[in-house]
N, C-alpha and C positions, 0 to 999 in steps of 0.2 A: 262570873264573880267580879271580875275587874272591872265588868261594865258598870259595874255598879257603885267603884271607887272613881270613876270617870265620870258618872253623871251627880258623882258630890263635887269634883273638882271643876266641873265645865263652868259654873257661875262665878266661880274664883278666877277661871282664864276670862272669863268674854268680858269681865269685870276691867283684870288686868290691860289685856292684848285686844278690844274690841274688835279688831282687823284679824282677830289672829284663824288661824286654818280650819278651828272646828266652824266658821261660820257657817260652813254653806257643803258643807263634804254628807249631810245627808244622804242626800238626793245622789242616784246614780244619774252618770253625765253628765253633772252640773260641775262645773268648776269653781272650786271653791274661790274666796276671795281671800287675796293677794295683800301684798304686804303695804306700806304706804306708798302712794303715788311714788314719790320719790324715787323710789326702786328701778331701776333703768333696765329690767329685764323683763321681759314680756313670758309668761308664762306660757306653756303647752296648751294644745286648745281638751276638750275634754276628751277627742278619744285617745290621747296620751302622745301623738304624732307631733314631731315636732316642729317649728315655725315653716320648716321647706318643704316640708310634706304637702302632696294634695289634699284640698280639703273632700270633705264626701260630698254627695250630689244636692243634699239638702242644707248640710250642717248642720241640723238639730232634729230634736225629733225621735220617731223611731229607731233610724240609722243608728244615729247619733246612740241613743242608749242601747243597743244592739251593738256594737264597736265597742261602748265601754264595758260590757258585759262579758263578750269575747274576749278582752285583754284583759278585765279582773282572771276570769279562766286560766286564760294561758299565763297570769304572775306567779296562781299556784304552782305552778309546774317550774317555773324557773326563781322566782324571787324568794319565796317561803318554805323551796326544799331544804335550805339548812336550819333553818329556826324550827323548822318543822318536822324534822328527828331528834333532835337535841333529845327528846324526851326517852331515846335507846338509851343516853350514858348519862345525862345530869344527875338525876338523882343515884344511878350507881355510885358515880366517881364519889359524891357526897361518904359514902356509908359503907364501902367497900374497895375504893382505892386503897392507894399508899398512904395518903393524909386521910382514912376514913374517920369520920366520928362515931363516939359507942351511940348503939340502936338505942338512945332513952327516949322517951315520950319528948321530952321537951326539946329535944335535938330533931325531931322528926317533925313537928313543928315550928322550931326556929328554922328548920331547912327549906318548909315550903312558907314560910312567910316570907323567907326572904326572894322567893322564886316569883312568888305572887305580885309583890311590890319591883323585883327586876322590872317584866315585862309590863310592868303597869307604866315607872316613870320613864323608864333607859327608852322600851320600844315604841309604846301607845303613845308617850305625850313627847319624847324627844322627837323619835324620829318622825313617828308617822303624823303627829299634830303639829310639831315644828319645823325640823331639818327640813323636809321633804318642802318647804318653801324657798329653801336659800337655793333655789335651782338655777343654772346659767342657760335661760332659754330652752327648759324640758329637760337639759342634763346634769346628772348630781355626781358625786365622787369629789376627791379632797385636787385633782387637776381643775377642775370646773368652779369650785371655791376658789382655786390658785390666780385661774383668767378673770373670774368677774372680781376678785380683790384687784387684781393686776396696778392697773392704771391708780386705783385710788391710793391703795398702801403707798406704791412709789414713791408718788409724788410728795408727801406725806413727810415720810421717815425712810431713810434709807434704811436703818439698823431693822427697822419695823419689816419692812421690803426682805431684808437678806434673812426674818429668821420665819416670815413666811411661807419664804419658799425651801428654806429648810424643814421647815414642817411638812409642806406639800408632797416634798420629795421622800423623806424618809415615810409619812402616812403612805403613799403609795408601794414603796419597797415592801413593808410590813405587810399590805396586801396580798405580796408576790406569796409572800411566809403561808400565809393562810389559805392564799386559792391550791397552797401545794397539800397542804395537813388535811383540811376539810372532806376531800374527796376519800380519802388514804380512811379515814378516825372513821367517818360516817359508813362507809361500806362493811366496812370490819366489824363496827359492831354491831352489824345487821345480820353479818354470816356467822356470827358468836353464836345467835342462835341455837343455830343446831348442835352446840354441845352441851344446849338444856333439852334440846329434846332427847339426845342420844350422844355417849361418850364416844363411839364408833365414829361419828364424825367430824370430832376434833383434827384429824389431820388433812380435810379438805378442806379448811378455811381458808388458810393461804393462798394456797393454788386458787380456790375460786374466787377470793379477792381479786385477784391480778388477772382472773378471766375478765371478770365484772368492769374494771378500770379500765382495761383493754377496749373493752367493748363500747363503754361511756364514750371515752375520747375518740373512736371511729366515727363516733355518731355526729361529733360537733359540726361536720363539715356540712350537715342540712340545716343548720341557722337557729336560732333559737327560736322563732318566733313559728318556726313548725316545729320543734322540739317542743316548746311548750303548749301546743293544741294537742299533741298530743300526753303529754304527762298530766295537762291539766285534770282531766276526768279521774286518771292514778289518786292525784293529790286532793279530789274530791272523797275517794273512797278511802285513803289513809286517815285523812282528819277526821273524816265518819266514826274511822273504828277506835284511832283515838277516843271520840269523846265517849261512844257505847261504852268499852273497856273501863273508863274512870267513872263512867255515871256507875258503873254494876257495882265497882267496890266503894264509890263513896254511901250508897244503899246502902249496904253491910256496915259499913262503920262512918257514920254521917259526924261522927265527933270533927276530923280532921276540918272541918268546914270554919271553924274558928281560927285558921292561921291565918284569914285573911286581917286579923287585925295584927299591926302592926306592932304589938306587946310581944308578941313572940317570937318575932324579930331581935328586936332589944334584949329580952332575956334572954337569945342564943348566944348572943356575946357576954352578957352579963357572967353565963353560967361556964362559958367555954375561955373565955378571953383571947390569947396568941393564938390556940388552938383555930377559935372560931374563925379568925380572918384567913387562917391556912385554908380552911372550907370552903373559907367567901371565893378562893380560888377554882374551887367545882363549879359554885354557884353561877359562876361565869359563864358554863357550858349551857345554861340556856336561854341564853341570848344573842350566843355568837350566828351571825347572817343577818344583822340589826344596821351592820355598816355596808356587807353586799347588797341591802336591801335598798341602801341611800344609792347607792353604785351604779347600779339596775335600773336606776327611776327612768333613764333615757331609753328603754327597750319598750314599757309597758305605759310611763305615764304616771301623772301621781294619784288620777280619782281612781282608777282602776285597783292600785297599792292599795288604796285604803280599804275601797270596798273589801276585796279579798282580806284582810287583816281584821277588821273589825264583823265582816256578815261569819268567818266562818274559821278563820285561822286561832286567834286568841281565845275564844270558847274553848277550841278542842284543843287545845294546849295546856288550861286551866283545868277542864276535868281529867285529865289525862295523869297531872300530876299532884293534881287531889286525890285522884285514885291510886296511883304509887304510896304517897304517904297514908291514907290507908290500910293499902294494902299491908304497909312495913309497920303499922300499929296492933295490926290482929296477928301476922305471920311475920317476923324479922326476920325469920331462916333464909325469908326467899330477898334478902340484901344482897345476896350477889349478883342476880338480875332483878329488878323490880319491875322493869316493864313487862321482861315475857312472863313473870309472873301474874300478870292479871292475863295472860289469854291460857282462859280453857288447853287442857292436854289435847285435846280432838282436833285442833286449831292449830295448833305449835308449826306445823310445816308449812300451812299456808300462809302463815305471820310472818315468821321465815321468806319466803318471797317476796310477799308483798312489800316489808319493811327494806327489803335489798334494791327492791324497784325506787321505794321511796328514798332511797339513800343515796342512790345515782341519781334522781332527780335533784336530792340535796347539794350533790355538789354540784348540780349545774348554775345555781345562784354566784359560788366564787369564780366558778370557768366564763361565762358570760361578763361578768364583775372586771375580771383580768384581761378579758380580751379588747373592751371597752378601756380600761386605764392602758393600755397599751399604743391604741391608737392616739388617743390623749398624746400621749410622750410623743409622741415620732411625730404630730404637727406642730408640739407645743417645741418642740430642740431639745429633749431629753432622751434622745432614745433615736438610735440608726433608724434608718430607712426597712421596714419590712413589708412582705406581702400580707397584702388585706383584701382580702375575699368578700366584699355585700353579698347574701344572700337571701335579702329581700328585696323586690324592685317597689315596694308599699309603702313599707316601714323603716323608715330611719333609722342608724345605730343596729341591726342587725348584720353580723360581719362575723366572720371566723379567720382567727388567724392557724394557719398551717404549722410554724417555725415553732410558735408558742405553744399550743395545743399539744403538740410532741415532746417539748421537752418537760411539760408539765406532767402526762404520763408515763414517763420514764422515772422522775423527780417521786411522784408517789407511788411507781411500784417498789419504787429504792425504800421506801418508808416505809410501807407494810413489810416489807423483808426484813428490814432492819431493828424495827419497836416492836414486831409479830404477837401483836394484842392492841386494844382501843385504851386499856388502861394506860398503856406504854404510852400510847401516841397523846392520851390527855395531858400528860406533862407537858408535852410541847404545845399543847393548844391554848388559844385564850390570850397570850401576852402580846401578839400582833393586834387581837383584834381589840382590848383594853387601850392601849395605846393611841390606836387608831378613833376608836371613842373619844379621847382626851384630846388629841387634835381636831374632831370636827368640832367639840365643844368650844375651842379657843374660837377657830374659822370660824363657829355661827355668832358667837360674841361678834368677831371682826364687822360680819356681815349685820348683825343690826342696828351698832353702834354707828357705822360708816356708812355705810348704803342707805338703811332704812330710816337712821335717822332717829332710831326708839333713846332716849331717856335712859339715865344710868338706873333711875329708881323702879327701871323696867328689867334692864337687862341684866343688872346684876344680881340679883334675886334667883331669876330665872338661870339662869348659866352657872351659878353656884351649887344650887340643887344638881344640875347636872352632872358637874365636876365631883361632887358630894360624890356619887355613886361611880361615876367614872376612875376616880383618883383611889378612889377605894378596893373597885377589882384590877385598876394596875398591881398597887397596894402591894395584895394575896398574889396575885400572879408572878411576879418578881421574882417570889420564893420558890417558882418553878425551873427557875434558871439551872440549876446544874442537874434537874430529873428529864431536863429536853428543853427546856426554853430558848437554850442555847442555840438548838438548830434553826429555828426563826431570826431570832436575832443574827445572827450567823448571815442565812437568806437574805437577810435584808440590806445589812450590811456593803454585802457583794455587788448588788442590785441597786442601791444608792452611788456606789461609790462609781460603777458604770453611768449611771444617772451621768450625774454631775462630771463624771470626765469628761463625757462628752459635749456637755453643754460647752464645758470652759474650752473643750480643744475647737468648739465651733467657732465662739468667741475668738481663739487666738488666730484661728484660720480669715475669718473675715477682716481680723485687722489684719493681716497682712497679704492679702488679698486688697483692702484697699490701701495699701503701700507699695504695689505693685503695679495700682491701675492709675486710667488717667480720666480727667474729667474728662465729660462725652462734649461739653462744646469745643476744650481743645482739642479732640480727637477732630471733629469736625473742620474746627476752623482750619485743621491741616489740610486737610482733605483739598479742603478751595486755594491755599495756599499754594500746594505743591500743583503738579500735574492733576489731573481728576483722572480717580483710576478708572480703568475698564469695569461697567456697569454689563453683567450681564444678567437673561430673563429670569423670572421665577420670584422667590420668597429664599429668606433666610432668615432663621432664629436662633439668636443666642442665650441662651440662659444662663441668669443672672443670679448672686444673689445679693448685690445691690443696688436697690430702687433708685441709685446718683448714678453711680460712676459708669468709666464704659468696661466690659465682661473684657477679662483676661482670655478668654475664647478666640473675641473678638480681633483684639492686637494681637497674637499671632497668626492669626488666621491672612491677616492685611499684611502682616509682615511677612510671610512667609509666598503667600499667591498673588498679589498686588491688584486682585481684584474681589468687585463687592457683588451683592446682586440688586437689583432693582428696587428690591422693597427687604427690608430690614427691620427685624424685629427683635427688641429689647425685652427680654421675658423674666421676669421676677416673678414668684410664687411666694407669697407671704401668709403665715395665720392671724387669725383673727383671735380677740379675746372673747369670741361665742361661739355657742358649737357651731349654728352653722351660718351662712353667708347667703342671701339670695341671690340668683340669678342675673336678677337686675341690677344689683350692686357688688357685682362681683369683680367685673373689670373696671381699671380706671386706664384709658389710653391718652395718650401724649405726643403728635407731631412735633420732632426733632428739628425737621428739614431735610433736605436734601434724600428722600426715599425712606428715613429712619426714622420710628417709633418706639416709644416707650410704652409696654404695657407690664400694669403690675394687675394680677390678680391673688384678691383676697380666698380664700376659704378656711372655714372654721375649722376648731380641734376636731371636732366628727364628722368632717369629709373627709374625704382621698381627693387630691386635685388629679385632675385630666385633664392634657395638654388639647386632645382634641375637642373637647367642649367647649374650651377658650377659643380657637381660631375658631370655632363657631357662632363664639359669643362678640367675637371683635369684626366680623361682616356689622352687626348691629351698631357698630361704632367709625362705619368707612372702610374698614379694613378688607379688601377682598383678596386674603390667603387662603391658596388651594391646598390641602394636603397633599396632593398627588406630586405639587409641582413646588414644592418646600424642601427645606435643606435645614436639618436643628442642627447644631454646633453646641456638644457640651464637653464640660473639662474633667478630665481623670486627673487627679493630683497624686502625686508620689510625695508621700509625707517624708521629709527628715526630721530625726529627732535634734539635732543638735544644733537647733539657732536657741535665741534668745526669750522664747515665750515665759514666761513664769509657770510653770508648771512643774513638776518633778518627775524625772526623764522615766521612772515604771508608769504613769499616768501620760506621756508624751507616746509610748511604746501601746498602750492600750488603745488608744484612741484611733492612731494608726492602723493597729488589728482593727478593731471596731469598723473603721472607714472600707478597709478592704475590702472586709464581709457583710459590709450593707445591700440591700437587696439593690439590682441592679436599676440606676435612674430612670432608663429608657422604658423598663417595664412597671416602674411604678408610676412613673407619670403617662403611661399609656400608648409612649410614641410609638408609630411604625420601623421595626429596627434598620428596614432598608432604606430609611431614610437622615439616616443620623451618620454623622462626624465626629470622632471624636478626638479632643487633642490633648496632649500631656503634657504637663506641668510637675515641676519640682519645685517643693514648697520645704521648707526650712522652718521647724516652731521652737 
């Protein structure tokens, strides 16, 4: 049905945007065309891998569409499991929550007009025909907007700069909100179920909830990208039965089929007013995984997205909740669940399953989504140092984090304990992820206004309608604040405010780090001045984290043993404003003189650096350091709270925790631990 308000509005886009996304997303494996020259980020190649990825043996061709075929596959399985139960609660929450509206005919189609046109503008033409281009070299989420504005905002407008990355940072926290809710709301109301099959088993939902959760988050630690080969086929036969189940009852009552026009829309509000925007509040629940779905583009790729959204997702979503409303036009009784009301009695338990399987797959879209903006922070200076686990040696951007994963299952079994209903838990849903709509809206303005270059009589148009419906399920959602909203906002809150402490106490830290050091020629030219110390064999590395000056490491190290080694090495680790960095361009090395080097290696927000791939990389540059016969020097700081930094001494006190509890250097940069030194410093902010 939507395709069909899509193929009236595609002459109006190719019209508009001649460049724009639907040019060329046809065809599977072809990579559609890109935004104006202009654009300084090179897109993913078509099987969704990103720029540092191998390419395959031919590059095009069978392979080639074969790779894209298999990752539209496996998106089902991770990208589209939350959009793709939505259709358990959306239309309940409408008609039978706490804010339900009365079962009238024209409520029951202002309800699905409005659902119709959600996933037509907000998913089909935002995300999937626009957003999914403002990519930073294959990867999406509101970090990856934050790096490829980076350098332009800056330079620009500072005020512009500071309330970017305010956005960036709170869109992300709000995330954290959601990857915790999604998992928690989507299971529950999958095991609700069986209190339509049977009132006897209303008090195993809980309990099996918290099995089911249990069980998901064990599983994260084999990677998504086998996680999703396998759920894919799942998420083949759930959208299946979606659409069967809505074709059976749109048959029965083929009237519902008229709320695709957009009149009944209008007259839901017309006939409801204050009421109806409380609604527009449900109406929300089926769309939410619209911004996990921008999130995720760095796992699968964008042609892969599309396929799977447009050959198989969006059908069975539209007949699914054609057939709900329906359903609630010939039978209202069955408003308390509408979904399990279109399956058959004889079915009821194996629906029950199925939709529980599909519901853990659904939250794999936010866990994937959050483990990805995590890594984000920790290369971007938002976020400590933690363990990140690739478990893919193929595919890019597949990672699990350990620390995260854990407390995210803990986080939602606290939630199903505590809401112990999906009704409960819908109050709290939606206002992170509204929000978070409202921010990439702004971002993609940023990004086509600045980047690409597009005409105000382009963009504004287009990012108006956006915000039109964006600004609108904020709106509704607002007025869920004291039913649960609170607990996101809350989330968030926490999770920003650690953000940015940390950023600012990195900030205070390097200034006074380099108030402490000393330029590296004057180190040197003492060096030749004084005695010349005892050079003995081997390697030494000091790590840096100033690309100038010489490492605090360093002068104690001199000061204290009054000799050097032979060859010395200056090691900075910096990110990049893309995810990833090649190989080739990764080290930049610098003869000092006198046995000392400088090297800074780059790597992007979606690496992990390793320290031993760089002496690797730096043989290629003259440098012959041995691991075996190397000596790293890095610095433990003992934070005090009470010097002069501008901070506020509960945010001085945090940071410090934060630093203590960062995962340890040695093993995140991958060094050998018998081979490291380390020395202590007290620092004062």
């Amino acid at each position: 049905m939507s395709a069909f308000c899509l193929a009236a509005l595609g002459p109006f886009f190719s019209r508009m945007f001649p460049r724009g996304p639907w040019a060329s997303c046809s065809a599977a494996g072809e990579a559609p065309a890109g935004p104006p020259q202009a654009s300084p980020t090179p897109s993913p190649d078509a099987q969704g891998r990103a720029p540092d990825a191998e390419p395959s043996p031919d590059g095009h061709g069978s392979h080639a569409t074969t790779r894209t075929m298999a990752m539209a596959l496996a998106a089902l399985g991770v990208v589209y499991g939350d959009i793709g139960t939505s259709p358990l609660y959306a239309v309940k929450e409408c008609f039978h929550g706490p804010h339900a509206i009365p079962l009238l005919s024209v409520n029951i189609m202002g309800v699905l007009s409005l659902i119709v046109w959600s996933l037509t503008i907000v998913v089909s033409i935002k995300y999937v025909m626009f957003v999914l281009r403002a990519d930073n070299k294959g990867e999406g989420g509101v970090f990856a907007l934050l790096a490829l504005l980076h350098s332009e905002v800056e330079n620009k407008s500072k005020a512009k700069y500071a309330l970017v990355i305010f956005l960036a940072i709170f869109g992300a926290a709000l995330l954290y909100g959601d990857g915790i809710i999604t998992p928690a709301i989507s299971v529950l109301s999958a095991m609700e179920g069986l209190s339509v099959a049977t009132d006897a088993a209303t008090p195993f939902i809980i309990p099996g909830t918290c099995l089911v959760l249990v069980a998901l988050f064990m599983m994260q630690k084999h990677g998504t990208d086998k996680i999703g080969k396998v759920f894919g086929p799942v998420m083949i036969l759930w959208f299946s039965t979606l659409a069967v189940l809505g074709l059976v009852a749109i048959f029965k009552n083929p009237e519902i089929l008229k709320a695709v026009n957009p009149y009944y829309a209008v007259r839901f509000f017309a006939e409801n007013h204050f009421h109806g925007m409380v609604v527009l509040g449900s109406v929300v629940l089926c769309i939410t995984g619209g911004e996990a779905l921008y999130a995720d583009m760095g796992h699968f790729g964008r042609v892969p997205i599309r396929l799977s959204w447009y050959g198989l997702v969006l059908p069975a979503l539209l007949l699914n909740y054609f057939g709900q409303g329906a359903l609630l036009l010939s039978e209202p009784e069955k408003s308390f669940n509408p979904f399990y009301g279109l399956v058959p009695e004889f079915l009821l338990y194996p629906m029950v399953g199925l939709a529980t399987i599909a519901t853990v797959i659904a939250s794999q879209a936010m866990i994937s989504g959050v483990f990805s903006l995590t890594q984000q922070a920790v290369q971007m200076g938002f976020c400590p140092r933690i363990r990140i686990v690739n478990t893919s040696a193929e595919t890019k951007g597949q990672i699990y984090l350990p620390g995260v994963n854990n407390a995210m299952m803990v986080a939602c079994i606290g939630l199903v304990l505590a809401f112990k209903s999906s009704s409960g838990l819908a109050a709290a849903y939606g206002i992170a992820v509204t929000i978070d709509m409202t921010i990439t809206s702004i971002f993609f303005f940023f990004v086509m206004s600045m980047l690409w270059r597009w005409p105000a009589w382009k963009t504004v148009p287009l990012v108006s309608l956006f915000l039109l419906f964006d600004l609108s399920f904020l709106g509704s959602n607002l007025l869920k604040i004291p039913d649960g909203g609170w607990f996101t906002l809350t989330v968030a809150a926490l999770i920003m405010t650690t953000m940015i402490t940390w950023r600012d106490g990195k900030q205070a830290l390097g200034r006074q780090f380099a108030a402490m050091g000393l330029p590296i020629n004057l180190f040197l030219e003492s060096l030749v001045a004084s005695d010349r110390p005892l050079r003995i064999p081997g390697s030494a590395v000091f790590m840096s984290v100033s690309t100038t000056g010489t490492p605090i490491t360093l002068l104690h190290h001199y000061k204290h043993n009054k000799v050097l080694h032979e060859q010395v090495m200056l090691l900075s680790i910096t990110s990049s404003e893309t995810p990833f960095v090649p190989r080739g361009s990764r080290l930049e090395v610098t003869s000092l003189g006198h046995g000392f080097f400088r090297v800074i290696a780059r790597y992007g927000f979606m690496q992990t650096p390793s320290v031993p791939e760089i002496l690797r990389l730096a043989k290629g540059h003259g440098l012959d350091i041995r691991l075996e016969s190397t000596t790293f020097y890095l610095g433990r700081e003992t934070l005090l709270t009470g010097g002069v930094a501008r901070m506020a001494g509960w945010r001085k006190s945090l940071f410090a925790f934060m630093s203590r509890n960062a995962w340890n250097a040695t093993t995140f940069f991958g060094i050998p631990p018998g081979r490291v030194v380390e020395l202590g410093t007290q620092v004062e902010l």
